[in-house]
N, C-alpha and C positions, 0 to 999 in steps of 0.2 A: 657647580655640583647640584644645588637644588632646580635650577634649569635644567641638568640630564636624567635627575629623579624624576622628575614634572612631565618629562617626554615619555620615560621609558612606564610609567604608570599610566600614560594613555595609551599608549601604544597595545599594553595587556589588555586594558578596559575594552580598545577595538576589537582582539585579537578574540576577548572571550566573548564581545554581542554579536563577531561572525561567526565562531563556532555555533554561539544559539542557534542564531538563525538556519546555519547550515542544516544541524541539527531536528530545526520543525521541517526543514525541505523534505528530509527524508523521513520524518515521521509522518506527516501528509502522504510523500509519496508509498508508505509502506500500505496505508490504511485504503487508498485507495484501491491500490493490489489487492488485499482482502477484502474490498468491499464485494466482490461478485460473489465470493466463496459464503460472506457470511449470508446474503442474502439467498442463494441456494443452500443455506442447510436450514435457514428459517423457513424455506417454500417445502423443501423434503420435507422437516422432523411437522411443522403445523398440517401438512399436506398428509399425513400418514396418521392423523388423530391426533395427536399432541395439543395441549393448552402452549399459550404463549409462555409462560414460567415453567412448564416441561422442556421446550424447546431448549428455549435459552442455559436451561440448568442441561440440559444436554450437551449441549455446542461447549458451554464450559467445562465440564468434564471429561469431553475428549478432546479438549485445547490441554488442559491439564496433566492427561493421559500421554500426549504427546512423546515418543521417542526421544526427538532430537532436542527438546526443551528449550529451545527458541522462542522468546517474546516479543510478543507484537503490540503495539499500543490498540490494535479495535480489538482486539479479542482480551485484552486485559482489558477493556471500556465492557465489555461484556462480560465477563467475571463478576467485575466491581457492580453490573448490574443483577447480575443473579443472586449477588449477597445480600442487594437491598431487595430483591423480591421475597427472598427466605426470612429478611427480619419483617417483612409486613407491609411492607410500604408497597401501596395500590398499584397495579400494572401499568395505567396510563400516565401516573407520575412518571416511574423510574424509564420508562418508555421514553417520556417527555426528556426528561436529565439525561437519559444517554447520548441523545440526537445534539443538544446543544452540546457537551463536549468538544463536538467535533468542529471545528472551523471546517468542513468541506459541505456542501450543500447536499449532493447527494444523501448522505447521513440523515442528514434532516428532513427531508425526504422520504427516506425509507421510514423514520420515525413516526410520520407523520400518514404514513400506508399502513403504519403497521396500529395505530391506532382507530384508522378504517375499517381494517381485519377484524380489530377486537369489538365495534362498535355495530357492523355488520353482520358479523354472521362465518358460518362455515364457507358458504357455495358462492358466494361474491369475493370471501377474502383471498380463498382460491384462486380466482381471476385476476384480483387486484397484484398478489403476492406474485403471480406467474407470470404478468404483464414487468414485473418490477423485472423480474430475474430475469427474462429475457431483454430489456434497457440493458442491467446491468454487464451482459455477457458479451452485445454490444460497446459498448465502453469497454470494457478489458481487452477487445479485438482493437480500438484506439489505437488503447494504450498499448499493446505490443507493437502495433505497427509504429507507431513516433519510441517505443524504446527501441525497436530494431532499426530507424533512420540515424539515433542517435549514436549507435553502437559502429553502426558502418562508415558514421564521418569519423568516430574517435579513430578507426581501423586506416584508413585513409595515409596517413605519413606514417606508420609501420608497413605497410602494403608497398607505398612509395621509395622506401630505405631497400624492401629487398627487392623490388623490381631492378632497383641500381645496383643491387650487389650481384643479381644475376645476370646482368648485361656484362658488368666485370668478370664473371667467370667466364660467358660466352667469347667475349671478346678477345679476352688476355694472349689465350695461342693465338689467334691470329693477327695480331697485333707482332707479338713475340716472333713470329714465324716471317712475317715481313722485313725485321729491324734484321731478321740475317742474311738476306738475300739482299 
């Protein structure tokens, strides 16, 4: 008995560090999907006048405003950073804290362009911001192309099942039609 407790508590233990795991797969893979959008609204809203803490308190407020009220871990990473720019804390900090959050490099990255931007100037951050968002629209053209390779093998043995069930309908009468002759 204390041998089938001993199994069935490891067995949970696994059952919940795969979940985890599973879990950061698609939170990576969400953040990545966002990441073209958020780096085109940070090249839009700084590109159109905007300080970097306007931007940002922008993007969050129509994440916020949002319809369908859907949460996303980079755009809550970006919330959580406009509240620390409203309590005071220096731009290139919370800048700095945002980018590490993220285990994806990209992130880090752009964190680290974006402190360029601020260090730079208006008419270089421009370049630098637009050279970003063009990478990044890049990579999202990637990534559709390997989500769409992936979606076409999962489709692959349902595709298979009705190719066979349409041969059976094809074939049925004239099969039938032979067995009476």
């Amino acid at each position: 008995l204390c041998l089938l407790g001993s199994v069935v508590i490891l067995l949970l233990l696994l059952r919940n560090v795969s979940e985890l795991n599973n879990g950061e797969k698609a939170c990576r893979k969400e953040s990545l999907r966002d990441f073209p959008v958020i780096v085109h609204l940070l090249t839009l809203y700084m590109g159109a006048g905007l300080s970097f803490p306007s931007a940002v308190h922008r993007i969050s407020t129509d994440y916020q405003s949002r319809a369908d009220g859907r949460k996303t871990y980079a755009f809550e990473e970006i919330l959580r950073m406009d509240t620390r720019l409203r309590l005071g804390e220096a731009q290139q900090e919370a800048c700095m804290q945002w980018g590490r959050r993220f285990k994806e490099p990209v992130y880090q990255k752009l964190a680290l362009t974006l402190l360029q931007v601020m260090a730079k100037g208006t008419r270089e951050g421009r370049a630098l911001m637009s050279q970003m968002e063009q990478e990044s629209f890049r990579q999202r053209l990637d990534q559709a192309k390997t989500e769409g390779e992936e979606a076409s093998t999962k489709l692959l043995f349902p595709m298979i099942v009705l190719l066979g069930m349409v041969m059976i309908l094809v074939m049925f009468p004239a099969i039938a039609r032979f067995q009476g002759f």
